[in-house]
C-alpha atoms as one frame of an Amber mdcrd trajectory, in Angstrom:
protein
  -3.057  34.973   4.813   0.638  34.362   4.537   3.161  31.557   5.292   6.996
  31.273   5.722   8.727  30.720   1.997  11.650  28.522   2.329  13.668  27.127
  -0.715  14.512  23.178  -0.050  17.960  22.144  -1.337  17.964  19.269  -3.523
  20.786  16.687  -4.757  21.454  16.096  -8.030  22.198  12.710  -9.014  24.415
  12.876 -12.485  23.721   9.485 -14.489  22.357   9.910 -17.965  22.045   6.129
 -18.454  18.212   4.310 -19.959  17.463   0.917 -19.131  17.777  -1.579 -22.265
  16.218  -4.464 -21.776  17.759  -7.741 -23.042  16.084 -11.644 -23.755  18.478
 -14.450 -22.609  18.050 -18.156 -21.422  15.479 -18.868 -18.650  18.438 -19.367
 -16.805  20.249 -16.914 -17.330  17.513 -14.257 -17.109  19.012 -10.327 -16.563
  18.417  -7.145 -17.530  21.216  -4.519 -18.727  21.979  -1.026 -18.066  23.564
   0.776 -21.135  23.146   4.155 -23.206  20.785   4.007 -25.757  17.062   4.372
 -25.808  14.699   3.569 -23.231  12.799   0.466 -22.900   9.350   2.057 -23.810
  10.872   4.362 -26.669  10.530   7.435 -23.946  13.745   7.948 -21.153  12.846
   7.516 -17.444  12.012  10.989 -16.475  13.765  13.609 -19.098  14.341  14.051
 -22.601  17.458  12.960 -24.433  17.900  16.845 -25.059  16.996  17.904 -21.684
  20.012  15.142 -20.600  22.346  16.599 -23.374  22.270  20.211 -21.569  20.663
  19.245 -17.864  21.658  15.835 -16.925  19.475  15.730 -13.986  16.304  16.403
 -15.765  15.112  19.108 -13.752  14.589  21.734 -16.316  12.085  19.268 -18.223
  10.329  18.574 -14.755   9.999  22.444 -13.589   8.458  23.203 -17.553   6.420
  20.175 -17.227   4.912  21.334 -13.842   4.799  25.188 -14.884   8.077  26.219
 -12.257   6.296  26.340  -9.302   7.478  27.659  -6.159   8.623  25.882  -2.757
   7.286  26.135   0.707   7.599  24.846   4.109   4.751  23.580   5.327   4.712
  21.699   8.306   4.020  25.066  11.229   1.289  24.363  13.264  -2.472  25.238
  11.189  -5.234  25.282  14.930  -8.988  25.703  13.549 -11.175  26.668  16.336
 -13.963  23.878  16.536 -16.412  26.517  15.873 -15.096  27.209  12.145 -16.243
  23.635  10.932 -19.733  23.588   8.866 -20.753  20.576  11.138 -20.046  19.712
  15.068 -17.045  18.070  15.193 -18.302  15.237  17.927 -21.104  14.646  15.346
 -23.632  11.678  17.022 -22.886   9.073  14.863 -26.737   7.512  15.242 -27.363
   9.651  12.274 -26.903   6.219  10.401 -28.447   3.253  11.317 -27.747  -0.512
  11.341 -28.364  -2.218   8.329 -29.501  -5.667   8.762 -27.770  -8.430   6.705
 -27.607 -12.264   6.469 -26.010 -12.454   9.883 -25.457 -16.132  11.041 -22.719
 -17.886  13.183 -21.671 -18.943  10.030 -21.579 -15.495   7.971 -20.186 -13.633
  11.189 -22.433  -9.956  11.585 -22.241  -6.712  10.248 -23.027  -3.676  11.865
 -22.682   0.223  11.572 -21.441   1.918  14.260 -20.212   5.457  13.501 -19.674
   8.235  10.920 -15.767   8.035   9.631 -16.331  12.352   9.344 -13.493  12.166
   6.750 -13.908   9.629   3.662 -11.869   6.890   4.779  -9.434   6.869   1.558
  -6.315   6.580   3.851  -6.431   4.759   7.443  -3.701   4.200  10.134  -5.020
   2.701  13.638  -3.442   3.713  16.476  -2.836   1.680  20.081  -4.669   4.328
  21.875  -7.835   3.436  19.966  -7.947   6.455  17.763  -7.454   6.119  13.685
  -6.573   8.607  11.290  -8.330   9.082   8.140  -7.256  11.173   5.193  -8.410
  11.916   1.807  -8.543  14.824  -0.454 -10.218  18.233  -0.557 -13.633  18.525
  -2.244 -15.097  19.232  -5.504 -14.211  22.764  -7.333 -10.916  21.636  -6.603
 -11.020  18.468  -7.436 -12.324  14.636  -6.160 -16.338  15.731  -5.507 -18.983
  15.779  -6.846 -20.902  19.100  -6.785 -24.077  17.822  -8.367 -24.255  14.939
  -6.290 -24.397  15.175  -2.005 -20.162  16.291  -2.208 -17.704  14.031  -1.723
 -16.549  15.832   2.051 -18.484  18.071   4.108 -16.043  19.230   6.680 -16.134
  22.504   5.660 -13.906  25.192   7.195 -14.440  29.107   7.259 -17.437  29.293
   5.915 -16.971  26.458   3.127 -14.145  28.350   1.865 -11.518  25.143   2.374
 -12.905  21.573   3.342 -10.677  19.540   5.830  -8.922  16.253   4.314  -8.477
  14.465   8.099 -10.521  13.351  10.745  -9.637  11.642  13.787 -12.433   8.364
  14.459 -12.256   7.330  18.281 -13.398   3.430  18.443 -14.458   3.254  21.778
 -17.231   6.513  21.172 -17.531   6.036  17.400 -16.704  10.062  16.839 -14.778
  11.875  15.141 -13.012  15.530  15.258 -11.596  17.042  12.304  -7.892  17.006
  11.969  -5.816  18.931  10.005  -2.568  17.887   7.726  -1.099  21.291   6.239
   0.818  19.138   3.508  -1.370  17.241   0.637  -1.244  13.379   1.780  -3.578
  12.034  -0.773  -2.398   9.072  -2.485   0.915   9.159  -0.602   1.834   5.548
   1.781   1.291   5.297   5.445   2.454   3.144   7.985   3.639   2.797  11.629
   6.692   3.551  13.394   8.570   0.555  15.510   7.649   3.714  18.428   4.051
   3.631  17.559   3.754   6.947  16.067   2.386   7.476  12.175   4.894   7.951
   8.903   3.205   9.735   5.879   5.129   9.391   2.790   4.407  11.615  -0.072
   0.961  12.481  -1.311  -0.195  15.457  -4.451   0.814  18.671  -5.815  -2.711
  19.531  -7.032  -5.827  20.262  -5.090  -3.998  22.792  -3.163  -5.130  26.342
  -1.261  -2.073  28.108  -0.051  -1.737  28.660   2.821  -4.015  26.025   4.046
  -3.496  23.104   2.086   0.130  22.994   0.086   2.382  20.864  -2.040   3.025
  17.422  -0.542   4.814  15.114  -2.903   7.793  14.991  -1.370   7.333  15.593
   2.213   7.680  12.870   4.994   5.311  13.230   7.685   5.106  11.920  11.652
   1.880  12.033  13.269   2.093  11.549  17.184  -1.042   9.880  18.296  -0.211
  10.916  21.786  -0.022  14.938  21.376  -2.553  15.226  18.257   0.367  16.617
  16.394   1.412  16.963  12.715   5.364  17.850  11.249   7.284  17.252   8.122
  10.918  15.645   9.194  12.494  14.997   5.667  12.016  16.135   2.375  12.734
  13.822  -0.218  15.030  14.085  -3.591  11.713  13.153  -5.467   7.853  13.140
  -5.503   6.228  10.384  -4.927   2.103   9.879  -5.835   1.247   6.612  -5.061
   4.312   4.779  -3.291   4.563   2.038  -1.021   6.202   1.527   2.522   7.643
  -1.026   4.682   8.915  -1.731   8.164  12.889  -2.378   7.318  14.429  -5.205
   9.903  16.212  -2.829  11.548  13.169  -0.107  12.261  13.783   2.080   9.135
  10.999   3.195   6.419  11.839   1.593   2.897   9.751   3.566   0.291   9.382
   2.385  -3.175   8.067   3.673  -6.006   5.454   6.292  -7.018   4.897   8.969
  -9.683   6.544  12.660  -9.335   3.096  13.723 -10.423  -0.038  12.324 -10.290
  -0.129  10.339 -13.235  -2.994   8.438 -13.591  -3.279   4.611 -13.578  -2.472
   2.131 -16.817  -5.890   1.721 -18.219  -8.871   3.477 -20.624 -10.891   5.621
 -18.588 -14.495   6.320 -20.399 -15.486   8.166 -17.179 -13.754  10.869 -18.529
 -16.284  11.263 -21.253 -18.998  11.393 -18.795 -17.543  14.749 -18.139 -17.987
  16.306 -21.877 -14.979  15.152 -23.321 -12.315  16.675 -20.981 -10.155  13.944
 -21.261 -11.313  12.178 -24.209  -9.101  10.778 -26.906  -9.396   8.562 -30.078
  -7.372   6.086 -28.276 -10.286   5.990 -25.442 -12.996   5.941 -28.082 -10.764
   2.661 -29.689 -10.597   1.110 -26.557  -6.914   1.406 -26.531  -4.149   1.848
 -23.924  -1.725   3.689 -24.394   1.186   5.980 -22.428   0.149   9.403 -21.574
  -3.175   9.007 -23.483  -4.701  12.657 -22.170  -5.026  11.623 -18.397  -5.598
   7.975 -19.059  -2.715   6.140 -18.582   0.434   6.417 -16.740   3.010   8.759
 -18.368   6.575   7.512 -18.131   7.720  11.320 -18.074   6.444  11.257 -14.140
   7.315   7.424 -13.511   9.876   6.854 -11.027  11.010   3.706 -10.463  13.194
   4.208  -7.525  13.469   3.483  -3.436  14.652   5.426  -1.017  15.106   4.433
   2.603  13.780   6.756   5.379  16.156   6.265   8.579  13.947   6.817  11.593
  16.779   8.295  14.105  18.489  10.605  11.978  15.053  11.841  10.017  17.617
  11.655   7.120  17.069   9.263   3.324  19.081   8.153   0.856  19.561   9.163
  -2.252  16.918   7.219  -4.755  18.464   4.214  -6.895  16.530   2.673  -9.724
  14.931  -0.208  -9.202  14.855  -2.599 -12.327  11.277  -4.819 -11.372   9.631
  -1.217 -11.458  10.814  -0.438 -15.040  10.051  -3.910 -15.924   6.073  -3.542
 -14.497   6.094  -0.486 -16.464   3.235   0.884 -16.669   1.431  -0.967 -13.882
   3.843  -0.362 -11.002   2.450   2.454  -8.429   1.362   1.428  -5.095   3.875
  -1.538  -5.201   3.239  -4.809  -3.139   5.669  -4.995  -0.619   6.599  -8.164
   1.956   9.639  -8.545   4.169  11.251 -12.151   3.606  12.609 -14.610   6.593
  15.525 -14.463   4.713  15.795 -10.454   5.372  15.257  -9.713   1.413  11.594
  -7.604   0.194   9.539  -9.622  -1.697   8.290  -6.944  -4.341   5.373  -7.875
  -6.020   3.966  -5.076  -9.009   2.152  -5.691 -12.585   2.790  -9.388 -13.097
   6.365  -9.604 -11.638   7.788 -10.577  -8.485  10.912 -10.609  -7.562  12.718
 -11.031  -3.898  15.406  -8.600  -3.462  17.958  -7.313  -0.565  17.652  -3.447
  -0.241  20.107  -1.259   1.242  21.833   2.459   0.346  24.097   0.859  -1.506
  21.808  -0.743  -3.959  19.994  -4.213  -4.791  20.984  -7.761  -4.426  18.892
 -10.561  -5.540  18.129 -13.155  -2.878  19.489 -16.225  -4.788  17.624 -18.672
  -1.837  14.252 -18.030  -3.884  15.362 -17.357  -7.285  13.096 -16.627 -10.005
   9.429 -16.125  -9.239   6.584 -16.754 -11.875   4.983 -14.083 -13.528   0.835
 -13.555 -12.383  -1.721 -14.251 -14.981  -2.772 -10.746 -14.461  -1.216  -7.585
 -13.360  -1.444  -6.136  -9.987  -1.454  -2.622  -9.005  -3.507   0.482 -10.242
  -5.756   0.547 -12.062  -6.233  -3.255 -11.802  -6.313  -2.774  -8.031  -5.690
  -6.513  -7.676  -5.044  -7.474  -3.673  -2.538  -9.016  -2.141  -1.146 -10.480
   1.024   1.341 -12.816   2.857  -0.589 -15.156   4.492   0.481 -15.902   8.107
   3.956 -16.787   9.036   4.498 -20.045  11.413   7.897 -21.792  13.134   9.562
 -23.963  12.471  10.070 -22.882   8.725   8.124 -19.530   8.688   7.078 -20.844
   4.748   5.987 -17.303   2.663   2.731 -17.813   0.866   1.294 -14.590  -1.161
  -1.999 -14.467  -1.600  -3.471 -13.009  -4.938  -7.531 -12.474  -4.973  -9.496
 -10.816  -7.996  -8.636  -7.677  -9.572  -9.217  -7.195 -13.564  -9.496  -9.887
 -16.568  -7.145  -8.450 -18.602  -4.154  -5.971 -19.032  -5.842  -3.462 -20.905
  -8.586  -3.101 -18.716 -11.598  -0.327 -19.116 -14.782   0.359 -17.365 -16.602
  -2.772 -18.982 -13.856  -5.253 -18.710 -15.253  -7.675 -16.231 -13.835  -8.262
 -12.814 -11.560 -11.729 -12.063 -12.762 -14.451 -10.353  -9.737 -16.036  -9.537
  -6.922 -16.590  -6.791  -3.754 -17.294  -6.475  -1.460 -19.239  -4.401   2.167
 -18.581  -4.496   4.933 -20.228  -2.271   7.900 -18.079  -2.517   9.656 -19.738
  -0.004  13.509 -20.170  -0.687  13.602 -24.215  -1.883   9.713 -24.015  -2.888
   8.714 -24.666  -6.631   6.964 -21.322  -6.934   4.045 -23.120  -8.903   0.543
 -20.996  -8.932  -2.264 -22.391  -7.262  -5.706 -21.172  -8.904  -8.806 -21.076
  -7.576 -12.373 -20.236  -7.921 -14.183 -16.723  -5.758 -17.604 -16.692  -5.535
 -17.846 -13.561  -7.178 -15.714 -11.822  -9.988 -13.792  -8.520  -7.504 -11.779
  -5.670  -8.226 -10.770  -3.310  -5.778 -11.400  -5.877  -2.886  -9.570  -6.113
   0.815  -7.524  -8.863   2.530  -7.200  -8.910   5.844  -5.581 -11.822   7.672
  -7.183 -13.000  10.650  -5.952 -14.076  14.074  -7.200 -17.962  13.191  -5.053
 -17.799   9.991  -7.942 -17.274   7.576  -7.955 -14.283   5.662 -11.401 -11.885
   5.010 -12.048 -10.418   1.420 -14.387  -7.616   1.030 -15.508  -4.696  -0.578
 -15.314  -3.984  -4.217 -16.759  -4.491  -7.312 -17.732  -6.749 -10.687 -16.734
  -4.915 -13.548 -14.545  -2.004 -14.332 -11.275  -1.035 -13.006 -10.226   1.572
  -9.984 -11.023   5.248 -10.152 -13.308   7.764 -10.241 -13.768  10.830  -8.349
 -17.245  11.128  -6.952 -20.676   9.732  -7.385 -20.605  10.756 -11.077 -17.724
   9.643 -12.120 -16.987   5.539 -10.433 -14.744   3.152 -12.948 -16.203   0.496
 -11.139 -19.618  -0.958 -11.812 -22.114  -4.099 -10.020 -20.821  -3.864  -6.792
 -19.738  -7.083  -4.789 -20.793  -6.515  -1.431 -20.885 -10.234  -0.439 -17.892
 -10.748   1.941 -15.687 -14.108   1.384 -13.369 -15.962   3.361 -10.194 -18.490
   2.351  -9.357 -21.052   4.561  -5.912 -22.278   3.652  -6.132 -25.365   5.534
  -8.841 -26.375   3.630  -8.008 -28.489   0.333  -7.351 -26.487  -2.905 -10.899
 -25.807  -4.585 -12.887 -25.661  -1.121 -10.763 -22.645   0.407 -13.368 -20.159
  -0.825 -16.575 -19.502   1.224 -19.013 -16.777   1.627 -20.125 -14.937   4.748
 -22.100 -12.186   5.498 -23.586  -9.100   3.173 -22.297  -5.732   4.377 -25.576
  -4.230   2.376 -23.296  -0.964   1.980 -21.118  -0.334  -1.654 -17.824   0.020
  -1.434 -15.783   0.864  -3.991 -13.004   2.914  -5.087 -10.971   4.655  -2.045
 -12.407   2.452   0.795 -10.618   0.892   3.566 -11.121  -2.494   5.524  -8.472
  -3.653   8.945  -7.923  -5.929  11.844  -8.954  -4.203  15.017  -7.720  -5.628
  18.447 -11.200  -7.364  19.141 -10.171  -9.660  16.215 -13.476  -7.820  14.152
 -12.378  -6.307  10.707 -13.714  -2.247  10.472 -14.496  -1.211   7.461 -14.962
   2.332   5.814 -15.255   4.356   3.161 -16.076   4.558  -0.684 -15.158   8.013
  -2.476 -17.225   7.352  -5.059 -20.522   6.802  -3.327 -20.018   9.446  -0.959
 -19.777   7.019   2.435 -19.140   7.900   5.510 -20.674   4.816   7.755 -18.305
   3.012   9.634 -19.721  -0.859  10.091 -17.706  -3.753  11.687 -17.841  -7.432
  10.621 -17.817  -9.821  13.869 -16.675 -12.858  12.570 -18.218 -16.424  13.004
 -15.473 -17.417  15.483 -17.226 -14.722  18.371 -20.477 -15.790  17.056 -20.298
 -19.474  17.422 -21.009 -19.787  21.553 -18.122 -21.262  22.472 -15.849 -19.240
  25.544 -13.399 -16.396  24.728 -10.358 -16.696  26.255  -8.950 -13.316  28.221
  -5.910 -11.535  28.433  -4.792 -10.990  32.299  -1.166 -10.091  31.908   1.325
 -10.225  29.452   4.517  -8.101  29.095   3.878  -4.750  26.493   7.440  -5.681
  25.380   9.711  -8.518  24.502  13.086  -8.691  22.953  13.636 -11.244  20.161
  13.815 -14.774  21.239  12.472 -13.661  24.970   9.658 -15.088  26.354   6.074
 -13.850  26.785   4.368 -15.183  29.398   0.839 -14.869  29.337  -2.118 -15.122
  32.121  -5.335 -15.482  31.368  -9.096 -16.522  31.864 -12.488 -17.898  30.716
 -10.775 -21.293  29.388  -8.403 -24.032  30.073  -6.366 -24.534  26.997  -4.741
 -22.004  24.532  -3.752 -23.847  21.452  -2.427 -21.069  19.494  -0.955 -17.263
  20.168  -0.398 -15.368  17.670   1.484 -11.257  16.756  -0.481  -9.359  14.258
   0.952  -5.804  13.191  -0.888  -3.736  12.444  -1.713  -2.369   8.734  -2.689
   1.197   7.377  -4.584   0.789   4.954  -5.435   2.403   1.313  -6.405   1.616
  -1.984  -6.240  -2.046  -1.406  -2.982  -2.180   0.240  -2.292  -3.225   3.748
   1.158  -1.668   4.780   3.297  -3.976   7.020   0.328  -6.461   7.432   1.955
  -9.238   8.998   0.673 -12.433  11.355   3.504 -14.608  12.913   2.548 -17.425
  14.844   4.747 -17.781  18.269   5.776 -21.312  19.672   4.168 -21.830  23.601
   4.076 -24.289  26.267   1.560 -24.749  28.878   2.143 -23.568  32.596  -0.767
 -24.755  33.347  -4.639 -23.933  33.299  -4.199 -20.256  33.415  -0.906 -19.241
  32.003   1.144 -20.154  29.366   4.654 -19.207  28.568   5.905 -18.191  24.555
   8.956 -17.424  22.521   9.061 -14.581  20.914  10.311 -14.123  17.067  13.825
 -15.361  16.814  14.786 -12.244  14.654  14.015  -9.096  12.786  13.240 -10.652
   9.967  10.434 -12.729  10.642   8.949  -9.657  12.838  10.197  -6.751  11.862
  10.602  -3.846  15.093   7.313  -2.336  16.347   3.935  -2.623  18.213   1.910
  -6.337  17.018  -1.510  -7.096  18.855  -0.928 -10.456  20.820  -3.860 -13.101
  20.539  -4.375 -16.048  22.231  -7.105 -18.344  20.894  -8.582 -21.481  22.596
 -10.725 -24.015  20.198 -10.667 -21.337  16.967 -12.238 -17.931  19.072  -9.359
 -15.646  19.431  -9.254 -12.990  22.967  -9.215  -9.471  22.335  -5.521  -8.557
  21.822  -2.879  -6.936  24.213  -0.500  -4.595  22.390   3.214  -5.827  22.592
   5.791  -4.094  21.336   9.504  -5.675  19.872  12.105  -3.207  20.138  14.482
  -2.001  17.731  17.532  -4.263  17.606  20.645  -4.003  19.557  23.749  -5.208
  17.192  23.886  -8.405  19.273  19.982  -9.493  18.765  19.646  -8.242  14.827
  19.007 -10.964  12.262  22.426 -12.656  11.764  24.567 -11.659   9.037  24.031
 -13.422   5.509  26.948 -14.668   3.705  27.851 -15.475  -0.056  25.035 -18.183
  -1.246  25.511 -18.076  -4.605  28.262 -17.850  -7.879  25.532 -16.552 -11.024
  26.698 -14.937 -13.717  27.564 -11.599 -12.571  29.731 -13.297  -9.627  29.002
 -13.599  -6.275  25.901 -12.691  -4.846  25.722 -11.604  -1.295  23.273 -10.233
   1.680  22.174  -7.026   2.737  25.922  -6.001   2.923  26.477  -6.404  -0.864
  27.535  -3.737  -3.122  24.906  -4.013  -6.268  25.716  -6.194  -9.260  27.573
  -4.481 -12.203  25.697  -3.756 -15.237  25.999  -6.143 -18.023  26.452  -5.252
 -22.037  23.547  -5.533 -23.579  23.705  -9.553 -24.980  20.617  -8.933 -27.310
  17.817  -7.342 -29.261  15.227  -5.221 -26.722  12.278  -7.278 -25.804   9.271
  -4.580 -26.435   6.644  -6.942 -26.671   3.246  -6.118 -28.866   1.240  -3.575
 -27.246  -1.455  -5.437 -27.218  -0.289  -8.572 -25.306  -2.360 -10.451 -23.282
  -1.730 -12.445 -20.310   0.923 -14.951 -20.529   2.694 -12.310 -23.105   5.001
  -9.660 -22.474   3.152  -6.258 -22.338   4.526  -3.015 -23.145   8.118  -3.032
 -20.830   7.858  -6.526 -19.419  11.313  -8.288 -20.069  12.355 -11.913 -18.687
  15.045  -9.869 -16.849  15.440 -10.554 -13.265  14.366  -8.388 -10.725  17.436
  -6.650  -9.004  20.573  -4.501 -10.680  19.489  -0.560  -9.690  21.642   2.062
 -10.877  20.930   6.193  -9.485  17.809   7.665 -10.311  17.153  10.647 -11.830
  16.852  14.091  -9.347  13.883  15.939 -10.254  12.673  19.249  -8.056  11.358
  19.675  -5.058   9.014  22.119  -6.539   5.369  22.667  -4.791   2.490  24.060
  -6.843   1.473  27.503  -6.062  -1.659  27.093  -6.992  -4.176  24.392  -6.951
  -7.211  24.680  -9.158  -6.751  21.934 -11.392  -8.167  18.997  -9.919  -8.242
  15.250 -11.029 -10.321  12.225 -10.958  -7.973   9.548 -10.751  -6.051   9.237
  -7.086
């Protein structure tokens, strides 16, 4: 079988500059761009050689990756139903219900389908339908082929498995779908039009023609015509990066590996596999960059954004981002939270920084300032999660919730799990402290969903280890949490914590949990335990016998400020209406999660009249489900949608708020600071630092001065028989 060949033109991006980091006064806290040696001893992505006679770094990247060859792979790929190993509308009462400790209080579990495609990846669609994606199965890499295999969608005879299924919620089925470009451990979100972005993904694992290179392709799934194409290729290849709704409807993407890299952390799983991957440093317990697969390698780091502009299908070139080379190496799969204020709240390792993002570079948002460092690192392989808890008028305060994740930087597959949260107001004027409390149970990998009553539901997960693995063999994680939990933040501090109902069913590494629009949380997946049941948690608030209110009318639009007025049934009073957007969902992060709480006022007993969102800011463009709620139980949700922006209803302008040291810092419309000279020693902290201490690239430097990244190729593997556990 054949396919087109087409060469992809690239941009090269001249600026053989490292980053130098610098230590200065708490208040004067920056970090410096000069020549000299990188902040981790190794440049960003090339060698001071390969810079010397290829200042883009390309030649190092195409000998690194063996000079593969390009292709274009986003022509339509139709597989007669008949050529799948199993039926496509498989009955999903091949699994039953497993009963729990369901109460009024605990809410109820229940299983209610087969997910046909391991649920590493999830984006839920309006029209009821989601999409799940994961990777091929084992000889090729993320299976287990002494186990019961990782994916059994088998195509042409088992020769290829399929990596996509489409799950219909209102028959609990699923068909096979197919994505011709490697998505796995890319970012996913949804477009202000409803329609599905796909951002990056692998370059291993591949069958030409079937399944090819995808690190740098950008990807639109229409829900509506069961359609796949690639619309932009980008400069660079992104494995694990993060995406978010911009204010004005565009995709920002930050972050990522041009390889698969692996995560920051000692893997013994590797060993399991007779010494593949083993290394002294393993053996020693011992972290360390590019330690034979178990750690990330700064060769494949990028630490860039680009923004994705959803009218032109065009992005802009990638710029540097500073907070990524300062979470070095725990900064894949970025946290990332639009700001009232129109700034992204960035939140990787154990920095945070709020920052305003545009082509031109990165301002920081001088209304919050300097954020505290967390106790422990976030991002992979910590797999720590996080989200903004739900936004409310007058003052639409930003609190980020932290919950679990690992007890220590250097984490391995016996380090035990945190039992901590943490509180963090990052609103502009807000003291920033860190509010700790106790879980009931120590969890990494868990899932936060916020719910329409303003609680937010923690699940899945496990006790010890950290996140990865590739199939039943080969988990990181250990002692499996499956006890769900629930923080009430209107509760006082040390009594937000309580536990609800037992899901019965391990989930660990590559699972997926998400708000559905009958205010239940569905929950799938688990690579490494081979699960494919689907089960839903009804929470205590449809449990508890008092009346659900009902949706009769409301408007599927509103522009910002415009008001929604709402009909309904069943009860008398509505005493709060909230938008929830909805999230896709992998690896513990919830792209563009986001609850805002709308102002009403009665029209009496059976309607009630709201204001929409003042701006773009506090709801960025695109489709929210609308809840009403009367005495705590929330309705099943009407999809709204708020339009892109005309000039005249975007967030107004921000002016000059602050004179720091580099001058004036402005909004959105700012040009980025100018680099400093360097104003003192580098701050490479011991390797072995613990919390509170800098680890290996952590700096006191603010998040914020960017400067162009390096261009590496657009290459795509030719071949794809060298598979990896890690993803």
């Amino acid at each position: 079988m054949s396919c087109q060949r087409r060469v992809m033109p690239f941009k090269v991006l001249i600026w053989p500059l490292f980053m130098f980091v610098t230590t200065v006064s708490s208040q004067q806290r920056s970090l410096s761009q000069a020549d000299g040696p990188g902040i981790y001893n190794k440049p960003l992505s090339a060698t001071p050689e390969d810079l010397l006679n290829d200042p883009s770094g390309r030649a190092h990247l195409l000998a690194k990756l063996g000079n593969p060859p390009e292709y274009f792979g986003s022509y339509p790929y139709p597989l007669p139903e008949g050529q799948y190993a199993i039926d496509p509308k498989i009955d999903p009462n091949i699994v039953s219900a497993i009963p729990g400790n369901d109460s009024p209080t605990n809410g109820s579990f229940k299983v209610v389908g087969n997910s046909g495609m391991i649920s590493v990846h999830a984006i839920p669609f309006s029209n009821g339908k989601i999409l799940f994606f994961g990777r091929p199965a084992e000889p090729y890499g993320g299976g287990d082929p002494a186990g019961p295999g990782i994916h059994y969608l088998t195509v042409a005879n088992g020769t290829w498995t399929e990596i996509a299924a489409i799950y219909n919620t209102v028959s609990n089925t699923f068909e096979p779908f197919h994505i011709p470009e490697a998505p796995f451990c890319g970012a996913q979100t949804i477009l202000p039009d409803g329609r599905g972005i796909i951002v990056g993904g692998e370059h291993i694992n591949l069958w030409y023609p079937y399944l090819q290179y995808g690190l740098v392709s950008v990807r639109i799934y229409d829900p509506a015509t069961h359609t796949i194409d690639t619309v932009a290729t980008m400069d660079r290849g992104r494995w694990y990066p993060s995406v978010m709704t911009m204010p004005d409807g565009n995709i920002l993407i930050v972050g990522g590996g041009q390889q698969e890299i692996g995560g920051w952390g000692v893997s013994d799983a590797a060993t399991s596999k007779g010494g593949l991957y083993e290394t002294s440093d393993m053996l020693m317990g011992k972290c360390v960059p590019n330690g034979g697969g178990s750690s990330g390698d700064p060769y494949w780091d990028n630490p860039s954004f680009t923004i994705y502009n959803v009218t032109s299908n065009s992005l802009t070139p990638s710029l540097t981002l500073t907070i990524l080379l300062e979470a070095y190496p725990i900064n894949l799969y970025p946290y990332l939270f639009l700001m009232p204020t129109g700034s992204v709240l960035i939140v990787t390792g154990v920095q945070m920084g709020a920052m305003y993002l545009t082509a031109d570079g990165a301002t920081q948002d001088e209304a919050i300032g300097y954020l505290p460092k967390l106790p422990y690192p976030v991002g992979p392989n910590q797999y720590t999660p996080v989200t903004m808890l739900t936004l409310s008028p007058p003052g639409y305060e930003v609190r980020i919730l932290v919950a679990g994740g690992t007890s220590e930087y250097c984490a391995n597959t016996k380090s035990p799990a945190n039992n901590q949260s943490y509180l963090i107001d990052v609103s502009p004027g807000a003291n920033h402290s860190i509010v700790t409390e106790n879980l009931a149970y120590p969890r990494i990998m868990g899932e936060l969903t916020n719910l329409p009553d303003g609680r937010v539901f923690l699940c899945n997960g496990a006790q010890i280890g950290l996140g990865g693995g590739g199939g039943p063999r080969y988990s990181n994680m250990k002692n499996f949490t499956t006890v769900a939990e629930v923080y009430d933040p209107s509760q006082p501090i040390g009594q937000r914590w309580t536990t609800v109902g037992d899901t019965q069913i391990p989930r660990l590494y590559h699972s997926v949990a998400f708000l559905t629009p009958n205010a239940e949380v569905l929950i799938s997946g688990s690579e490494t335990s081979s699960e494919r049941r689907v089960q839903i948690w009804t929470p205590d608030y449809l449990l508890n016998g008092k009346p659900r209110p009902s949706i009769t009318s409301a408007p599927s639009s509103v522009a910002y400020s415009g008001i929604i007025n709402i009909s309904y049934s069943n009860v008398t009073v509505i005493d709060r209406v909230v938008l929830i957007r909805p999230s896709s969902a992998t690896h513990g992060l919830h792209f563009d999660e986001r609850a805002v709480v709308v102002n009403c006022s009665s029209s009496g007993s059976t309607s009630i009249a709201c204001t929409a969102p003042p701006n773009s800011n506090i709801a960025p463009p695109g489709q929210y489900m609308l809840f009403i709620l009367s005495d705590g139980v929330p309705s099943v949700a009407n999809y709204i949608s708020l339009p892109i922006a005309l000039s005249s209803e975007a967030a107004p302008p921000l002016t000059a708020i602050s004179t720091g040291v580099n001058g004036t810092i402005t909004g959105p419309t700012s040009a980025p600071l100018a680099a400093e000279a360097p104003q003192g020693p580098s701050a490479i902290a011991d390797p072995e630092g613990t919390a509170g201490e800098d680890p290996p690239g952590f700096a006191e430097a603010a998040a914020g001065l960017v400067a162009p990244a390096l261009s590496s190729s657009n290459s795509a593997s030719s071949s794809g028989n060298t598979g990896s556990n890690t993803g």
